[in-house]
C-alpha positions in Angstrom: 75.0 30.5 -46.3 77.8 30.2 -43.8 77.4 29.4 -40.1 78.9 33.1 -40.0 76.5 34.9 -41.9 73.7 32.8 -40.2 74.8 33.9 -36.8 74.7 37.6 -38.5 71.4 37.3 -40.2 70.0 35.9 -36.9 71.2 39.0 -34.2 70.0 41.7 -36.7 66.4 39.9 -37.2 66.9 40.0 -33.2 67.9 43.2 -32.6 65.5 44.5 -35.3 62.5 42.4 -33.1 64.3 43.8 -30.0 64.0 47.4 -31.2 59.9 47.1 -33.1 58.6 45.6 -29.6 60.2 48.4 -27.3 58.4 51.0 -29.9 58.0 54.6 -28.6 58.0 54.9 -25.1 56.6 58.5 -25.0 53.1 57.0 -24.6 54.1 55.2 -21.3 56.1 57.7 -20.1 53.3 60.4 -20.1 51.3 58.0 -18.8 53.2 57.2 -15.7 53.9 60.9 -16.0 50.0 61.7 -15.2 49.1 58.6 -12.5 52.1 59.7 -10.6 51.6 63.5 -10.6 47.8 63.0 -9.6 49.6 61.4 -5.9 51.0 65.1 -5.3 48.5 66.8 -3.4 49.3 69.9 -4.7 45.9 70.2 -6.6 47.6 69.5 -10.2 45.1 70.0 -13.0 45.8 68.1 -16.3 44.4 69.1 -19.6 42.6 66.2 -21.3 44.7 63.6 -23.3 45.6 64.8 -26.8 45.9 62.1 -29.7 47.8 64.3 -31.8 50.2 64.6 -28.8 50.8 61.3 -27.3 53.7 62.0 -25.3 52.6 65.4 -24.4 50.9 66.5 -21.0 50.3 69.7 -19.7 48.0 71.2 -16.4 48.1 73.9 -14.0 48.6 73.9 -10.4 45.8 76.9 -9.7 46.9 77.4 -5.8 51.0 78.1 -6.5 51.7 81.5 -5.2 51.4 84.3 -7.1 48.4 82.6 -9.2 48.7 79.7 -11.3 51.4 77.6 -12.5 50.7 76.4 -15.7 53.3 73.4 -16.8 53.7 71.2 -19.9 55.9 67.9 -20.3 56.9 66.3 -23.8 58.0 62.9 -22.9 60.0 60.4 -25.0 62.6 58.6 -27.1 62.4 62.1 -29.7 60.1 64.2 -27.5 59.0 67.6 -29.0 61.6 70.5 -28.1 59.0 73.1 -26.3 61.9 75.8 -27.3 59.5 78.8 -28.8 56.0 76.9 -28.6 55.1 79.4 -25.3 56.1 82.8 -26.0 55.2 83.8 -22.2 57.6 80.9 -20.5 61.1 81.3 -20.3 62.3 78.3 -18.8 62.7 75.2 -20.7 64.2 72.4 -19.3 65.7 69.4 -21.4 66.4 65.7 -19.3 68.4 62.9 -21.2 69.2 60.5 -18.2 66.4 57.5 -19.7 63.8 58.3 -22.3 64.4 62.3 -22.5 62.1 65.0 -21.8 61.7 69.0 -22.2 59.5 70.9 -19.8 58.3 74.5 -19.5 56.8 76.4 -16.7 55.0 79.7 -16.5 56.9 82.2 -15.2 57.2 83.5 -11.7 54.6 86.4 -11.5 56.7 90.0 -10.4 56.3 90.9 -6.7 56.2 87.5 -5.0 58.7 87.1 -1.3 60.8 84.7 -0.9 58.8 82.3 0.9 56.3 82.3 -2.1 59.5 82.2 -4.4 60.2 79.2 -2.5 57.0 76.8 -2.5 56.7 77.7 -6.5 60.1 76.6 -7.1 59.1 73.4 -4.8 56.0 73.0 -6.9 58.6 73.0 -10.5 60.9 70.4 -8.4 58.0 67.7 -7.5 56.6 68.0 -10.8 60.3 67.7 -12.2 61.3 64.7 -10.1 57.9 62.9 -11.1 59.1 63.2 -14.5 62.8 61.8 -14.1 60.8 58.7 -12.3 58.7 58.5 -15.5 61.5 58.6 -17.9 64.5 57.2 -16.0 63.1 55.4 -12.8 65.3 57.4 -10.5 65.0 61.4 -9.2 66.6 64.3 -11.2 70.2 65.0 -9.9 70.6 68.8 -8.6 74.1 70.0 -8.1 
């Protein structure tokens, strides 16, 4: 074998070691997800862990205005498109700036002011920006 294909043979046993140690990240991700979102205050409930889910988490934040805010996160290198999986959300949000993500929140309950309007949307926001920290170490950009 030449000094060449040695060289070769040696970065793609690396790079193949490189990529089986950094495995799917969806498992931290979620993880940090849920420490981090339990350090809101904003009396976040999250369902129990799921095994068939890893990189899944979902709650409800009970107190948002209008009645409960019920949120889910699928976290990951491939996370789980939530497009279509709850017919009574329709906002689905997809993040690619690290490990990507897709969220969905309940929708805004009919009849709600403005200032209500405004502390949900601020509830969605800290939820969101504890996700881009979980999947990208850095807040979500807004234009």
């Amino acid at each position: 074998m030449g000094f060449r294909a040695a060289v070769l043979l040696c970065l793609c046993v690396g790079a193949l070691g490189l990529a089986a140690c950094g495995g799917d990240k969806s498992d931290d991700n979620a993880k940090q997800f849920r420490d981090q979102v339990a350090k809101l205050e904003a009396g976040v409930r999250l369902d129990p862990v799921d095994a068939d889910q890893p990189g899944v988490v979902s709650g409800s934040v009970p107190t948002a205005p209008g009645g409960g805010l019920d949120f889910t996160f699928s976290f990951g290198p491939d996370a789980d498109n939530l497009d279509g999986q709850f017919p009574d959300r329709d906002e689905i949000n997809h993040f690619t700036g690290g490990d990507e993500y897709y969220s969905s929140f309940s929708n805004s309950p009919s009849g709600l002011n403005l200032r209500q309007q405004n502390e949900r949307l601020d509830l969605e926001l800290a939820l969101s920006d504890v996700a881009c920290q979980a999947a990208a170490a850095k807040d979500c950009e807004r234009p």
